[in-house]
N, C-alpha and C positions, 0 to 999 in steps of 0.2 A: 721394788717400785720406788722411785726417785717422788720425792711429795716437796714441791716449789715453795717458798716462801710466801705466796699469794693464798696460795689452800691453808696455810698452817694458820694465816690472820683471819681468811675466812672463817675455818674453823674455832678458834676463839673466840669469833663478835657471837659467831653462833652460841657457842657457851657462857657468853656475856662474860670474857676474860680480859683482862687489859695487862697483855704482856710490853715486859720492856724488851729492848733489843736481845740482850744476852738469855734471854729466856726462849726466843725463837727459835735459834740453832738447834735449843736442848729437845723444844720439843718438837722441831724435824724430825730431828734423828728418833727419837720414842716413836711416832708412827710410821715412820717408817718400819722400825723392828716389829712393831704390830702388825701392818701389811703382808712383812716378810714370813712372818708366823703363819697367816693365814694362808700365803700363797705353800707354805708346806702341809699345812691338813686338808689343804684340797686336790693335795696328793695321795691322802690315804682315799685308798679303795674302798668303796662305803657299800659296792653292789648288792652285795649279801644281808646288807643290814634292813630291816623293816622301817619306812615310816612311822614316828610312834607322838604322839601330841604331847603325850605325859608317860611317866617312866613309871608304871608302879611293880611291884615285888611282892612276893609272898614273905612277909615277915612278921607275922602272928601277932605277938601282943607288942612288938616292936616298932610294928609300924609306925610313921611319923605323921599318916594321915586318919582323920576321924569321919568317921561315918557322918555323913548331908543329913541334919535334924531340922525340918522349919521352926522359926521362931519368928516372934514377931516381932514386927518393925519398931524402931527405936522412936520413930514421933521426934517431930518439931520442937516442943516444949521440950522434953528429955535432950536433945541433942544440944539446944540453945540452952540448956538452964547455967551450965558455969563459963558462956564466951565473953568475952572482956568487953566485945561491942556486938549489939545484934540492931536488926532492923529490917521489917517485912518480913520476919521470919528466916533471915539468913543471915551468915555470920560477915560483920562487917572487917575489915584490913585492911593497914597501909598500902597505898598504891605503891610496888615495886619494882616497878620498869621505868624507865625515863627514859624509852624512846620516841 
């Protein structure tokens, strides 16, 4: 799949990048072989395979996942007690967009 120099700066403003020229070429061609990637595993045959949301395994004491225990909520105060700036009960931050 051929990716235009128009997509590649689109995609950039989107990621809030500010490429120079010799940086465009490089990463044409990188999504491109990304593209190309994709357009070969959607070559493999999946038919057999089941839908699955999450992968899990029987792997005994190895498991990587722990058993759902409720606990309680952390609270306001708790959450606010070490932020550098707080106000109305939320955490205040430089504004980081300038668009």
């Amino acid at each position: 799949m051929k990716i235009t120099e128009k997509e590649v700066r689109y995609v950039a403003g989107l990621a809030n990048l500010q490429l120079e020229e010799g940086e465009i070429g490089k990463l044409q061609a990188d999504l491109e072989s990304i593209l190309e990637h994709f357009d070969k595993l959607n070559e493999v045959d999946t038919s057999d395979v089941a839908p699955m949301a999450q992968v899990l395994f029987d792997a005994g004491e190895t498991a990587a996942l722990r058993a759902d225990e409720p606990v309680a909520p952390l609270g306001n105060e708790a959450a606010l007690a070490n932020a550098a700036q707080k106000g109305s009960g939320y955490f205040k931050v430089p504004k980081v967009i300038e668009r």
